[in-house]
C-alpha positions in Angstrom: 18.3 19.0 -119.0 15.4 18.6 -116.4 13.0 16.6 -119.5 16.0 14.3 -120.6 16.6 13.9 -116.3 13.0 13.0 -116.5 13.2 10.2 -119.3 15.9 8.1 -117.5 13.8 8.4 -114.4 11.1 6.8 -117.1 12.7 4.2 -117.6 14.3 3.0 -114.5 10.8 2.3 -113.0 9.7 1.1 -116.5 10.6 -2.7 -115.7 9.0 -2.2 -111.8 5.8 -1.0 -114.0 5.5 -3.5 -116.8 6.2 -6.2 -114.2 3.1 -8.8 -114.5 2.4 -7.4 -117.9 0.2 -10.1 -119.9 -0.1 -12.1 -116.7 1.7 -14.3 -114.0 4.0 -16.9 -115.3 2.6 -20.6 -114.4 4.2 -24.0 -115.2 1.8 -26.7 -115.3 2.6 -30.7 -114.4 0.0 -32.8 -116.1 0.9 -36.2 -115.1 0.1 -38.8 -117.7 -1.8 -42.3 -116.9 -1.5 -44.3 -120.0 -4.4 -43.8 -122.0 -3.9 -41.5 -124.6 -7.2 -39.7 -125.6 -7.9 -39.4 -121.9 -4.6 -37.5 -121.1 -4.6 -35.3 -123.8 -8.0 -34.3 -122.6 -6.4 -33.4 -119.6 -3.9 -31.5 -120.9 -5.8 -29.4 -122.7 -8.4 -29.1 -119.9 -5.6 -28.0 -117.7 -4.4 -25.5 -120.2 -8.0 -24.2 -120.4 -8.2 -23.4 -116.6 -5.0 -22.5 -115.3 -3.7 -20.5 -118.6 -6.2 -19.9 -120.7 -6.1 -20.5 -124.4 -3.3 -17.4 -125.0 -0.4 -17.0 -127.9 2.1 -17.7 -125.9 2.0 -21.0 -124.6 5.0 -23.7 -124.4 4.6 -27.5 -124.5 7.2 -30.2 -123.5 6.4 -33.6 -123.3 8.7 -35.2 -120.4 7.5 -38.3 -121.1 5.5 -39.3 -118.6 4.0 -36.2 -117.8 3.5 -32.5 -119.8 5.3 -29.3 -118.3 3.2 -26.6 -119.8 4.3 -23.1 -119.5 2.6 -19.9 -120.2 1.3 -16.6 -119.1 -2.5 -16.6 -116.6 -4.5 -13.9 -116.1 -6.3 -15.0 -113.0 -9.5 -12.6 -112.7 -10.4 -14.1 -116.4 -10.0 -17.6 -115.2 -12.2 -17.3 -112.1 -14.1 -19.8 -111.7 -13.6 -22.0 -114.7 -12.2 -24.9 -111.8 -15.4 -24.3 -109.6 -17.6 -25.3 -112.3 -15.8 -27.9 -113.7 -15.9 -29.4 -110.3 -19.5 -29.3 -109.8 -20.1 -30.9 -113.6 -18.3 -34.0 -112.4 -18.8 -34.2 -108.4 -22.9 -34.4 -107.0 -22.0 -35.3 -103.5 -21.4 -32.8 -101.4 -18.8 -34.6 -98.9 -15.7 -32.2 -100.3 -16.2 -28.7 -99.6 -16.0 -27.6 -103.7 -13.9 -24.2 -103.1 -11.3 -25.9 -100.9 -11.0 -28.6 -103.1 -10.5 -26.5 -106.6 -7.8 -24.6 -104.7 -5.7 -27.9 -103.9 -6.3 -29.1 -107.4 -4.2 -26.0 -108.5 -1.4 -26.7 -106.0 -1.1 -29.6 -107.6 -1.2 -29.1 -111.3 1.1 -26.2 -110.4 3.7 -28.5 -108.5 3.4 -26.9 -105.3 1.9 -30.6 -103.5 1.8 -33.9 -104.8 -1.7 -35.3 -106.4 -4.3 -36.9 -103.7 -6.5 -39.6 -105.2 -8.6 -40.3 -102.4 -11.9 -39.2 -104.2 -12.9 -41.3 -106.9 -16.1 -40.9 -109.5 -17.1 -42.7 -112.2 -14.8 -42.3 -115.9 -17.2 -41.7 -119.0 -17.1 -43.4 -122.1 -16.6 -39.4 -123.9 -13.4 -39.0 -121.9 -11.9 -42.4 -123.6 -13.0 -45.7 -125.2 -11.1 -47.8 -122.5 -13.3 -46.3 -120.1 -16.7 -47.4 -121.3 -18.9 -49.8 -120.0 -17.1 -53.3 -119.4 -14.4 -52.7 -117.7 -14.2 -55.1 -115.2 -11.1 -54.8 -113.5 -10.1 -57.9 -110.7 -13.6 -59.1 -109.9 -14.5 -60.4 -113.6 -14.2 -63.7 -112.0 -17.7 -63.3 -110.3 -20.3 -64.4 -112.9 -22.7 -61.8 -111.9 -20.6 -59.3 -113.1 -20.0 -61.1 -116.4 -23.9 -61.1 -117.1 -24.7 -58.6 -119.9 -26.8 -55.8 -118.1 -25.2 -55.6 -114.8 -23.8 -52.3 -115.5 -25.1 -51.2 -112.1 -22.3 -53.9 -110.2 -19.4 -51.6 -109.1 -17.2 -53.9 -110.8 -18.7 -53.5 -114.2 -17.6 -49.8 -114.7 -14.1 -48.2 -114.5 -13.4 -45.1 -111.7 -10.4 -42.5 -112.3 -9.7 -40.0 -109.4 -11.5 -36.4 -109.1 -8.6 -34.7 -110.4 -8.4 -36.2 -113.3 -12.4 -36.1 -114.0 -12.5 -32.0 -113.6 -9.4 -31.9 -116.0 -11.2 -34.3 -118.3 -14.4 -32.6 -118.0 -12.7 -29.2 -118.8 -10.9 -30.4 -122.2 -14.5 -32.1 -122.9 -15.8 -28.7 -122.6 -13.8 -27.8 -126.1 -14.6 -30.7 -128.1 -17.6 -32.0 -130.1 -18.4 -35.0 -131.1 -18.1 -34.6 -134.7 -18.2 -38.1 -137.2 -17.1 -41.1 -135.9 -13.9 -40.9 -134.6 -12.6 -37.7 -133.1 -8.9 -36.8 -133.3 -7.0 -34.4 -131.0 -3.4 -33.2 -131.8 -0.6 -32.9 -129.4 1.8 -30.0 -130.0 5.1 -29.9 -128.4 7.6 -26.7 -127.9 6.0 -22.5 -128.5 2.4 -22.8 -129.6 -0.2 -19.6 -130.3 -3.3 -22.1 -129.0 -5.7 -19.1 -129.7 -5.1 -20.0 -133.5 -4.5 -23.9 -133.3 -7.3 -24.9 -130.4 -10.1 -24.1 -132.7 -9.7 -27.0 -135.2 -8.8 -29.2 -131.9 -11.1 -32.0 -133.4 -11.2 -33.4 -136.9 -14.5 -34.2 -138.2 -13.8 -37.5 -140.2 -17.2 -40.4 -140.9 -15.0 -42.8 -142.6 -16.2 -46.8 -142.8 -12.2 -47.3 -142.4 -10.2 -45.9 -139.0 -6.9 -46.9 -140.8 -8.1 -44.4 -143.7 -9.9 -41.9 -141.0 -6.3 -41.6 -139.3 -4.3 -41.1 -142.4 -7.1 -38.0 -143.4 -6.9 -36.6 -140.1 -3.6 -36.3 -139.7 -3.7 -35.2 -143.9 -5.6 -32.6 -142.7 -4.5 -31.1 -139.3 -0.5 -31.3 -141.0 -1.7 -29.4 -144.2 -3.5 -26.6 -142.1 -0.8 -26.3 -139.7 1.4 -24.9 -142.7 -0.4 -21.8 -142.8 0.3 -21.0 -139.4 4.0 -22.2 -139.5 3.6 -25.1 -137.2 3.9 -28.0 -139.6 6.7 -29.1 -137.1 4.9 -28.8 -133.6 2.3 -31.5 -134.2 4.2 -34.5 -131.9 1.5 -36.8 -132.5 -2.1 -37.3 -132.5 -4.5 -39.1 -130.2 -8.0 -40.2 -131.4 -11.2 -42.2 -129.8 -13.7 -43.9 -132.1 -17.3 -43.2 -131.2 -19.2 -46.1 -133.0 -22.5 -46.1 -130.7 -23.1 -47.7 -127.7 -24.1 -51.1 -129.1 -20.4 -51.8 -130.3 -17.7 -53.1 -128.3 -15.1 -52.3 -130.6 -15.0 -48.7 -129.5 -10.8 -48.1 -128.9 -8.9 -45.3 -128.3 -5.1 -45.0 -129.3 -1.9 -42.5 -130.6 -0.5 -41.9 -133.7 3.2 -40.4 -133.4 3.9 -37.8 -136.1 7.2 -37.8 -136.9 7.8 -41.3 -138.5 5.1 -41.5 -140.8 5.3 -40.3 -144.8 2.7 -37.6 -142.9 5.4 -36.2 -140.5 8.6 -36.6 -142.8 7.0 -34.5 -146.1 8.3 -31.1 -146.4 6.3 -29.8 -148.9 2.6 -27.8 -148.1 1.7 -28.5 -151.6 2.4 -32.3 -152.2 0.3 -32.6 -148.5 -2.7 -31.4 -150.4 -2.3 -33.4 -153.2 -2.1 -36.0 -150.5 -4.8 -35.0 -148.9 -7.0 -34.7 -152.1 -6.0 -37.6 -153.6 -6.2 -39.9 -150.5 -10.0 -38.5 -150.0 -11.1 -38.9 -153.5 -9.8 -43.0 -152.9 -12.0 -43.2 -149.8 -15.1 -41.4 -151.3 -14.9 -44.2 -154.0 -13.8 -47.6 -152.0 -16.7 -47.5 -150.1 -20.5 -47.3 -151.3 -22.9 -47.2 -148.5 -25.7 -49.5 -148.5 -28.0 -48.8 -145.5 -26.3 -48.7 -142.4 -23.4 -50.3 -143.8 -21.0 -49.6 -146.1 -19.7 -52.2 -150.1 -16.4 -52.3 -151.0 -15.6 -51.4 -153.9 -12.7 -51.9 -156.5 -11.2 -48.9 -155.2 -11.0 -50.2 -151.5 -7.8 -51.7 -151.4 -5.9 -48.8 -153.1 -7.2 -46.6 -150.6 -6.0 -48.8 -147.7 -2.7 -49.5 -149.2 -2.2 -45.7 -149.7 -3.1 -45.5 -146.2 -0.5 -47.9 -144.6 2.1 -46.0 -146.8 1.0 -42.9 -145.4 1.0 -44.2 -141.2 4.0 -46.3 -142.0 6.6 -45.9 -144.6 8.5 -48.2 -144.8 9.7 -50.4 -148.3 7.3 -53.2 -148.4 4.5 -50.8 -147.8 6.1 -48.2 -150.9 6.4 -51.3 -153.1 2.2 -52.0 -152.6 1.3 -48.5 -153.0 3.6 -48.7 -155.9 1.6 -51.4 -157.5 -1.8 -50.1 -156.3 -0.5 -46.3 -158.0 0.2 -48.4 -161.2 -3.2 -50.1 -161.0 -5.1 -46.5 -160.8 -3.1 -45.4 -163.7 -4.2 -48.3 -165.1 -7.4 -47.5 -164.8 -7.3 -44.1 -165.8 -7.6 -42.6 -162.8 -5.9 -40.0 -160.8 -2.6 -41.0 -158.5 0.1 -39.5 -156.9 3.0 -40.0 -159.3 2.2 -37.5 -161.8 5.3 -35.2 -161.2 9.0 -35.4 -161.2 9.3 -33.6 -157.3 6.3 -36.1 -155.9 8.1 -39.1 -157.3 11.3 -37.8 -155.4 9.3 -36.9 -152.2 7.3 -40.1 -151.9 11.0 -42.4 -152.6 12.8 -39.8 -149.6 9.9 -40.5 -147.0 10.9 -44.2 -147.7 14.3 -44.6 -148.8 15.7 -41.0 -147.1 19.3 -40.3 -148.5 19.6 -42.7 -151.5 23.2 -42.4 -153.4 22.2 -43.7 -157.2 21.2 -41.1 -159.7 17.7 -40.1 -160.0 18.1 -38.8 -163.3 19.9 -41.3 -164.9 16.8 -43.7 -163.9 13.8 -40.9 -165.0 15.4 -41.1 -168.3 15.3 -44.8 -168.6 12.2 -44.8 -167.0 11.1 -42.4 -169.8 12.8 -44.5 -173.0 10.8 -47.7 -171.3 7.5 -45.6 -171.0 8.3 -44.5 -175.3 9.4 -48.1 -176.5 6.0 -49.7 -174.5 3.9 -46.9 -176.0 5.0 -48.1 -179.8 5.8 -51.4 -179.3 2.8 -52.6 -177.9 0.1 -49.8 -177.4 -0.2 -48.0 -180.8 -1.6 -50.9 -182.1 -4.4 -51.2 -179.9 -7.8 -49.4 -181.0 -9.4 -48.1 -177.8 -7.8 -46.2 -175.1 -8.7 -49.1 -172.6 -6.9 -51.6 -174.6 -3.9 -49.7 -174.6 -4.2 -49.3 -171.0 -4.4 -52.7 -170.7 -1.5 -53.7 -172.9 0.7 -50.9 -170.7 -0.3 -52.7 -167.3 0.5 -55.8 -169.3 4.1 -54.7 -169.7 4.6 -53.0 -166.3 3.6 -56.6 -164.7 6.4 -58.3 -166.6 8.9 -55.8 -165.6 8.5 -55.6 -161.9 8.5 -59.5 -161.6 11.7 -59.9 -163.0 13.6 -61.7 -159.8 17.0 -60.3 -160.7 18.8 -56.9 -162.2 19.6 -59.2 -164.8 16.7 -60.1 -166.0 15.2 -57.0 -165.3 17.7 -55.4 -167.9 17.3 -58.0 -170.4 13.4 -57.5 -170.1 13.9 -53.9 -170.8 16.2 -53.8 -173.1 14.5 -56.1 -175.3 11.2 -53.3 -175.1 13.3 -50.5 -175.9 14.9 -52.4 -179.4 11.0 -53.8 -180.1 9.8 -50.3 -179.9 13.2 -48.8 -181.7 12.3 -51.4 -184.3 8.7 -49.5 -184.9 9.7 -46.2 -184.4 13.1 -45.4 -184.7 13.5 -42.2 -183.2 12.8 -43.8 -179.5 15.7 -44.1 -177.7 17.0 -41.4 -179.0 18.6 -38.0 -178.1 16.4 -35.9 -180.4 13.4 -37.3 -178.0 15.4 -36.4 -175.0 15.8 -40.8 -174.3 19.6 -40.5 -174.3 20.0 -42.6 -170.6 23.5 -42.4 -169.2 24.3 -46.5 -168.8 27.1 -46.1 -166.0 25.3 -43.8 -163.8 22.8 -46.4 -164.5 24.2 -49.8 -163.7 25.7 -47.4 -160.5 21.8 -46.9 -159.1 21.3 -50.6 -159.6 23.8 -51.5 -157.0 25.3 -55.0 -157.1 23.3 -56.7 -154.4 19.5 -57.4 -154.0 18.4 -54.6 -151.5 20.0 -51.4 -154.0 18.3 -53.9 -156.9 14.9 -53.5 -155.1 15.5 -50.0 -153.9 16.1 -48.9 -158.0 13.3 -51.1 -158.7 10.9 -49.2 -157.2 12.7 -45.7 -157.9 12.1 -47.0 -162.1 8.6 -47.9 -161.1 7.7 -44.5 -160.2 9.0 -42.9 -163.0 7.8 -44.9 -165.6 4.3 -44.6 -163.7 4.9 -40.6 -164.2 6.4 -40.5 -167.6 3.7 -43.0 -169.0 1.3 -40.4 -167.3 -0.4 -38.1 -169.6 -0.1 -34.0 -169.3 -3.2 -32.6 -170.1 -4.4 -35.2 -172.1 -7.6 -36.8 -172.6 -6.3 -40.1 -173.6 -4.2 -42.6 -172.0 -1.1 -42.0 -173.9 2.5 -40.9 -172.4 3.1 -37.3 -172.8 7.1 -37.7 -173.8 6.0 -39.4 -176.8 4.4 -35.9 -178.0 6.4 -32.3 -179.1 5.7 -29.2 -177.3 2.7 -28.6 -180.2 1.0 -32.0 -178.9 1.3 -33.2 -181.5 3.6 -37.0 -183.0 6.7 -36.4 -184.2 7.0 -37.5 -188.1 9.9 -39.7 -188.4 
């Protein structure tokens, strides 16, 4: 009786014991100040001083500032402010101690911001802050003279506060390529296993391309750790030397491009593969600078899919996906479940039957392959005489004459083999469910259009094949049915 007394006694004082365990809880107020690369610095520099980088850290963007909440353990945080501080501020006018301790009041919310102290912003803290910045006075000629980088008004100031919260989230980054990239997470986070690959090394002749990688890459490693749906967006600041004045910084948000709207880890990689393998080959480097190559526009227009989905840039990348295949080389329409993911990202909730379409798509892909393709000798030539076909069909300027087009390929090519079309080679399309996903107006004509271009791009594709010849036309032995 006196040991089981002695448990509940335990326990009552158990919560007066544990009390502080794993720290103090803090909420952080990071105001923001418009430029994107420069706030997130400061984010993450406040994070890094008043938190630490701990497992149990919560995000929310408010819009125009961050509330970050978390857990501090203040004697391992000691002194991280103080030297900060000293980094950015020579003078000795401020008293450094007093100062670092009103900095916390303030990114705690305890007293609103003073900006009374200002010192000079660095080019590494944002590309709108390099040298140039001019401000009122650029109507004074001597400030508009190239060298006069000593004139006050040639160079941009930010407040102390924001310089020692700068300098701190500088602390964590390298720069690494060309451009470096820094994600913003919003909601629970375990920043001891996403802070480490904080910056994306990407040397890419293209930013449009570099942006679409990045965010390839940071999206497809966040699926390991489960937090494929905490990146919010991305902020990025090109570092192309000194000498340029087309450094800029800017903000991609997540959440509306192809990038943010995929579900699937594994289609991400083939993304991400595929997208690099474009880039590697659009651009040769020639010196300092870099040739285009035939492979240059593919890669941007898979690009502006990727950052922007919407229908006019899925009917390019459409054409440019039927150009590689074209070519013989790799694309992203290879499989039933990417042809459905890339037309959701675009179309989202689409009504027609997606079936009914693959299996026209897959007659059309048969009737091209004997009608016009078997007769040529060499596997480029029947390339050719496929991209000649796939042309005709997706300039046809109504449903009409879309039909007509391919219903005139699938009797040519029943005509030469006449098992195509055919149920015994799985060609048996349903016409109503058809002439349904067609739609009876020009937008649902356009919508199936490109929904029949993908598929005929992925039947026509072959399936461990050496040649350039559609897979349906073969048996499971890979070998042509006899008639």
């Amino acid at each position: 009786m006196e040991r089981a007394l002695l448990n509940v006694t335990e326990w009552d004082t158990a919560a007066a014991m544990l009390a502080g365990f794993g720290g103090d809880e803090v909420t952080l107020h990071v105001p923001k100040t418009g430029m994107p690369f420069f706030d997130a610095l400061r984010l993450y520099g406040a994070i890094d001083l008043y938190i630490g980088v701990r497992e149990d850290v919560y995000v929310r963007d408010r819009g125009e500032a961050w509330i970050v909440a978390g857990r501090a353990r203040p004697s391992q945080l000691s002194g991280r402010d103080l030297a900060a501080y000293q980094a950015v501020r020579k003078s000795k006018k401020t008293d450094p101690t007093e100062y670092c301790q009103e900095l916390r009041e303030t990114v705690l919310g305890r007293k609103p911001p003073t900006n009374s102290h200002l010192v000079e912003g660095k080019s590494d803290w944002d590309a709108a802050l390099q040298t140039g910045v001019r401000g009122t006075s650029a109507y004074k000629y001597e400030t508009l003279q190239s060298g006069q980088t000593s004139k006050h008004e040639c160079k941009a100031f930010v407040s102390l506060s924001d310089a020692v919260l700068a300098y701190a989230g500088k602390r964590r980054i390298e720069r690494l390529g060309d451009i470096t990239f820094l994600p913003i997470f919003e909601g629970p986070v375990d920043l001891s296993k996403v802070v480490s690959p904080l910056r994306a090394r990407v040397a890419v002749p293209n930013v449009l391309c570099a942006q679409a990688l990045a965010l390839l890459m940071l999206k497809t490693s966040l699926f390991a750790e489960g937090y494929q749906d905490r990146l919010q967006a991305v902020v990025f600041k090109t570092n192309l030397g000194r000498n340029r004045s087309d450094n800029y910084s800017g903000v991609v948000i997540v959440s509306p491009t192809a990038i943010g709207r995929a579900r699937s880890g594994e289609f991400l990689v083939f993304l991400l593969r595929t997208l690099r393998e474009l880039v590697r080959q659009g651009w040769q480097r020639q010196g300092r600078d870099y040739r285009s190559t035939e492979f240059t526009q593919d890669a941007l227009t898979m690009a502006y899919w990727l950052l922007e989905p919407s229908r006019q840039h899925l009917s390019a990348m459409i054409g440019s996906q039927e150009r590689l295949r074209a070519r013989g080389a790799a694309h992203i329409l290879n499989r039933i479940d990417y042809v459905r993911e890339v037309f959701s990202m675009s179309y989202g909730d689409w009504n027609g039957d997606h079936e009914a379409v693959r299996m026209f798509a897959r007659t059309v892909a048969s009737a091209i392959y004997y009608a016009r393709m078997v007769k040529e000798q060499t596997p480029e030539d029947q390339r050719k005489a496929w991209y000649d076909e796939i042309t005709v069909l997706r300039s046809a300027p109504s449903a009409k004459a879309f039909l007509e087009r391919a219903l005139i390929l699938i009797e040519q090519g029943h005509r030469e083999y006449s098992l195509v079309g055919t149920a015994r080679r799985g060609e048996a399309f349903a016409p109503a469910s058809l002439l349904n996903s067609i739609g009876s107006d020009r937008v649902a004509f356009e919508t199936f259009r490109d929904l029949f271009r993908m598929y005929l791009v992925q039947e026509s594709t072959p399936r461990g094949r050496s040649d350039a010849t559609d897979a349906a036309l073969t048996d499971e032995t890979g070998e042509e049915e006899a008639e």
